[in-house]
C-alpha positions as CSV (number, residue, x, y, z in Angstrom):
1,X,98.8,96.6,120.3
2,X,101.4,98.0,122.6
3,X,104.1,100.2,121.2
4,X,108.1,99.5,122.1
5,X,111.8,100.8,120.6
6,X,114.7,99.2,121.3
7,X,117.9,100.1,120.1
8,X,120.0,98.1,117.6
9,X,122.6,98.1,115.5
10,X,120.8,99.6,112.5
11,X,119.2,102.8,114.9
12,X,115.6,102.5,116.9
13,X,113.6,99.8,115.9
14,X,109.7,100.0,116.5
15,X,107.7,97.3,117.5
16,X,104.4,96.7,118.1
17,X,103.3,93.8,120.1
18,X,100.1,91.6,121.6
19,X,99.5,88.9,123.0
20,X,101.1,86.7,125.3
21,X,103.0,82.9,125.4
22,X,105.8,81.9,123.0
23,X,107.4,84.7,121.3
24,X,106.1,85.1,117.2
25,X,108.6,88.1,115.5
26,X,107.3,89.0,112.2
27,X,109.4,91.2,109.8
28,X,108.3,92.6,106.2
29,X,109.5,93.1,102.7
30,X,111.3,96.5,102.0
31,X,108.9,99.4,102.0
32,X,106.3,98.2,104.5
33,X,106.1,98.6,107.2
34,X,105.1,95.7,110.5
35,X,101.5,96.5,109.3
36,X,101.7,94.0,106.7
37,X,101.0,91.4,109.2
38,X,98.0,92.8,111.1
39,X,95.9,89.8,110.0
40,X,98.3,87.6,111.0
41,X,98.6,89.0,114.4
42,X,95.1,89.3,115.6
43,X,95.2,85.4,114.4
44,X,98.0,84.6,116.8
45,X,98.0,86.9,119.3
46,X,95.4,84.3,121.4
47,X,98.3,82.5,121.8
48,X,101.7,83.7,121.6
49,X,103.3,86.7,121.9
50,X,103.4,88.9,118.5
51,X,106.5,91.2,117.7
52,X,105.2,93.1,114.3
53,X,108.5,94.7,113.2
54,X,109.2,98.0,111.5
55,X,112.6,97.3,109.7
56,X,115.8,99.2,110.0
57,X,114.4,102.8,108.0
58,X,110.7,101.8,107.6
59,X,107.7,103.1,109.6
60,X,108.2,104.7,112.6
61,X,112.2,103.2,113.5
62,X,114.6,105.2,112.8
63,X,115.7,106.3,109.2
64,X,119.2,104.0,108.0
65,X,122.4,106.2,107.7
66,X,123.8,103.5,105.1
67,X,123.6,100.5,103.6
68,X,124.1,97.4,105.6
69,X,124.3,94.0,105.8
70,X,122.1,90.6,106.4
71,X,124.2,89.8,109.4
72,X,123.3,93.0,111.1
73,X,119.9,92.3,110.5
74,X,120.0,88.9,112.5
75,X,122.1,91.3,115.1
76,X,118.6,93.1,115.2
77,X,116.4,90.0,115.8
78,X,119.0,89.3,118.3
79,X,118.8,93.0,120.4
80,X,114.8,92.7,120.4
81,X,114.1,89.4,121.5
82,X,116.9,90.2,124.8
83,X,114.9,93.6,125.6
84,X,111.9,91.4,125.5
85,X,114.3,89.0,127.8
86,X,112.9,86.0,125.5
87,X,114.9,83.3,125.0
88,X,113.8,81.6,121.5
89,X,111.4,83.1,119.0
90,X,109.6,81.6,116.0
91,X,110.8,84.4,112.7
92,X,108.1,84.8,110.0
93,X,109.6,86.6,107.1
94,X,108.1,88.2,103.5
95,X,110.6,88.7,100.8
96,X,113.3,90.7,102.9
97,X,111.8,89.4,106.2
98,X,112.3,85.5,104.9
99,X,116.0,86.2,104.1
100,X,116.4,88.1,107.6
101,X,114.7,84.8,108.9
102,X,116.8,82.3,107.3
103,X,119.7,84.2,108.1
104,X,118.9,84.6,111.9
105,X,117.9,80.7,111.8
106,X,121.8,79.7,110.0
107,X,123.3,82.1,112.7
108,X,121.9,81.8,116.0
109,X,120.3,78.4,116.0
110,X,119.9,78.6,120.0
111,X,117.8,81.7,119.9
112,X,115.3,80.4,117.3
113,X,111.8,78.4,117.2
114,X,110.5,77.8,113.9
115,X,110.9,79.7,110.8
116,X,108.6,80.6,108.0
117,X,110.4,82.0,104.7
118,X,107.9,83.6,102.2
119,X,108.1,84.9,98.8
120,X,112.1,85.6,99.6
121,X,115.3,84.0,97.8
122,X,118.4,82.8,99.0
123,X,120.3,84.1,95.6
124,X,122.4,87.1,94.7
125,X,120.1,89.8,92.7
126,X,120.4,89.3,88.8
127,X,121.6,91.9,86.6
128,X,117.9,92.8,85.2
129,X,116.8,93.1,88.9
130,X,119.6,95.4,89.9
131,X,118.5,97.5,86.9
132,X,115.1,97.7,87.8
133,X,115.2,98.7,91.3
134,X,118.4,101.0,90.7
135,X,116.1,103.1,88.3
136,X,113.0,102.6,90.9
137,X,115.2,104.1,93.6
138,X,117.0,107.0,91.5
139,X,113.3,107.7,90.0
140,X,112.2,108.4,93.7
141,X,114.7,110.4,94.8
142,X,114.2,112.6,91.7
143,X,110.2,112.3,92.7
144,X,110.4,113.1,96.5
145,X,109.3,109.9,97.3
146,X,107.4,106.5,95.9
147,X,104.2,108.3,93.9
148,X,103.1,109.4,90.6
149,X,104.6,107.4,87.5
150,X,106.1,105.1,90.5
151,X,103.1,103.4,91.9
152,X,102.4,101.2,88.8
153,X,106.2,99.4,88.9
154,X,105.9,99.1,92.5
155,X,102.3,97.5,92.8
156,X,103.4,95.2,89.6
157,X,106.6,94.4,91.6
158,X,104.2,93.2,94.9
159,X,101.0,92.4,93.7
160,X,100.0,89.6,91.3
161,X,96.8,90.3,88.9
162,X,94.3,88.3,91.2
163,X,95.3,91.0,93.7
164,X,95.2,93.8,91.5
165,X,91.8,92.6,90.0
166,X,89.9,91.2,93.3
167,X,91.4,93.3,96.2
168,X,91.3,97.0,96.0
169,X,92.1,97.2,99.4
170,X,95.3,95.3,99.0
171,X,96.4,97.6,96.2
172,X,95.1,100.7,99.0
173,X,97.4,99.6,101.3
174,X,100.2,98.9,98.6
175,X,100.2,102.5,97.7
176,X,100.0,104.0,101.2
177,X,102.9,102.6,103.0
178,X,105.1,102.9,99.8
179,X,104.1,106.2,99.9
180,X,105.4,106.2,103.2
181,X,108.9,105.5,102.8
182,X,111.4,107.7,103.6
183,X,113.5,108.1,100.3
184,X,117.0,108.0,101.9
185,X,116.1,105.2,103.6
186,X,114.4,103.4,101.2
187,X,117.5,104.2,98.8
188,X,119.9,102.3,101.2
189,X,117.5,99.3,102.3
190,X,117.0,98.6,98.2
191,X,121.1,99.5,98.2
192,X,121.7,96.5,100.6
193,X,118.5,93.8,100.1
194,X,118.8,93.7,96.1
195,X,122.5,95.2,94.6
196,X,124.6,93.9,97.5
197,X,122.2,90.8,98.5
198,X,124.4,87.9,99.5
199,X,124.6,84.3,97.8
200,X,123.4,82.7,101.2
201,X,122.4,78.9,99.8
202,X,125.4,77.9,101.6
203,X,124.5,79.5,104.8
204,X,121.0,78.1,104.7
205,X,122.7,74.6,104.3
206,X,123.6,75.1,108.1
207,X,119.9,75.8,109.3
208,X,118.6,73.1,111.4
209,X,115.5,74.4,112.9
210,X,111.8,73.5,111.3
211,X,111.7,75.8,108.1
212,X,108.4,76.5,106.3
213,X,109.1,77.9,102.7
214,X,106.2,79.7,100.9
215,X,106.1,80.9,97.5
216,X,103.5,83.0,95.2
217,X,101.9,80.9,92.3
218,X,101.6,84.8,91.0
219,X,105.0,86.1,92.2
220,X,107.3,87.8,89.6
221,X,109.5,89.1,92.1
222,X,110.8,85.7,93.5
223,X,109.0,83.4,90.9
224,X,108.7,80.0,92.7
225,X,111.4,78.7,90.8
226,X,114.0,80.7,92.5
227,X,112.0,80.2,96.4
228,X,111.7,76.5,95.7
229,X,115.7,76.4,95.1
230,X,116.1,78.7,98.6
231,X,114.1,76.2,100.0
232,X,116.3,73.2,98.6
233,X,119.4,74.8,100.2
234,X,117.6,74.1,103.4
235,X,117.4,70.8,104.8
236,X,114.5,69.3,105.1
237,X,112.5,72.6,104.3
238,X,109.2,72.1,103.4
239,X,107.9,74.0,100.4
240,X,104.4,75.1,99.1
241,X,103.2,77.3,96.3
242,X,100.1,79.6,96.7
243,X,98.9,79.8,93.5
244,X,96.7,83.1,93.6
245,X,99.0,85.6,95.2
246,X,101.8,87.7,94.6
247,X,104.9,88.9,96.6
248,X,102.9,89.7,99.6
249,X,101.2,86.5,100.6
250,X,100.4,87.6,103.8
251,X,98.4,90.6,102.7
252,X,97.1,89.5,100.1
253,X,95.6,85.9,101.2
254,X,95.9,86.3,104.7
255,X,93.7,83.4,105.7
256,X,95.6,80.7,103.5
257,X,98.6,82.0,105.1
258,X,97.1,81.6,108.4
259,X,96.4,78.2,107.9
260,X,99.7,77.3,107.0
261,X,101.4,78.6,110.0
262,X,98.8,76.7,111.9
263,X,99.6,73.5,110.3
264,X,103.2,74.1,110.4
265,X,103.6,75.1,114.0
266,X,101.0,71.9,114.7
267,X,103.5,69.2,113.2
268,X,106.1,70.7,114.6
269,X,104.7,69.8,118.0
270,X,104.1,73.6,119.0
């Protein structure tokens, strides 16, 4: 995969990208990194163009100065898909990445293909949420950084016990790019994507592209409750439920997950 920046504005963005034909962006959930969807882009990079994403602060683009909002994000989507001078592009989104991508759908409905929404939520954070990941964040800053005492929360927040049981190298990869994350960034991506997350049902009631909504049977993040009532704030969403993975679906059953973008992008004429 070929490496590109382009600047936004939330900083340098880093992509990596393969392939060629109609443009495929893929963003993750906080603390990845565009990594997350390697099996998903040597899948589709026969056929369309792959964007893998490093969010505002993760990987290799450049660390966030502050908090910021979902809007911006869209105005990211926005910058790299003009300094790849493409027109439309299907969004597949995790957690973060699927509220980016509904987002970017309600808001720029010209500019997009279809959208796949997984393991994400279309409500503001709860009180025992913002808890959580307020202490997970302080905790880390205290630490230097996601390790230690912190790895357990985090791979319980992600990863589901089929995961946890079955696929050490899941977990591996779990730990490393958490491990990865730059603290201050990480502090103001959490800051913005749980505390300050928007109510956006509304907002999704304005999408009109094809929307695939994806929840994990596993999932204690998002249960599927709370994906399932994103995805009925979207008309005509479709909604399906794997039942043996977690809050990373595309990692952690990336051939199901395959399968479904297939089928999707198939009956959607693509």
């Amino acid at each position: 995969m070929q490496d590109r920046y382009v600047e936004t504005v939330l900083g340098r963005i880093r992509l990596r990208i393969d392939g060629s034909g109609p443009a495929m962006l893929f963003w993750p959930s906080l603390l990845m990194d565009g990594t997350l969807w390697s099996a998903q882009a040597a899948h589709f990079a026969g056929r369309f163009q792959v964007i893998l994403v490093d969010p505002p602060g993760h990987g290799n683009s450049q660390p966030l100065t502050g908090p910021f909002t979902f809007e911006q994000c869209a105005q990211v989507v926005e910058a790299v898909i003009d300094d790849l001078d493409v027109d439309r592009v299907h969004v597949i989104g995790n957690s973060w990445g699927g509220m980016i991508g509904g987002t970017f759908a309600a808001l720029h409905p010209d500019r997009i293909g279809i959208a796949v929404l997984m393991n994400a939520t279309a409500s503001p954070a709860g009180r025992r949420q913002r808890f959580e990941y307020g202490v997970l964040t302080r905790s880390a800053q205290l630490l230097g950084g996601i390790r230690g005492p912190l790895k357990a929360p985090v791979r319980d927040a992600f990863l589901g016990p089929t995961a946890k049981r079955e696929k050490p190298e899941v977990v591996a990869t779990v730990n490393e790019l958490a491990a990865k994350v730059n603290i201050t960034s990480g502090r103001h991506a959490v800051t913005s994507v749980v505390p300050r997350r928007p109510d956006q049902r509304e907002l999704f009631g304005r999408i009109r592209t094809p929307v695939l909504v994806v929840a994990g049977g596993e999932d204690t993040t998002f249960p599927p409750a709370e994906t399932e009532e994103m995805a009925d704030s979207i008309p005509g969403a479709r909604f399906v439920v794997l039942e043996q993975s977690a809050h990373l679906a595309a990692l952690e059953s990336p051939k199901e997950v395959n399968a479904l973008i297939d089928d999707f992008l198939v009956d959607q004429g693509v």
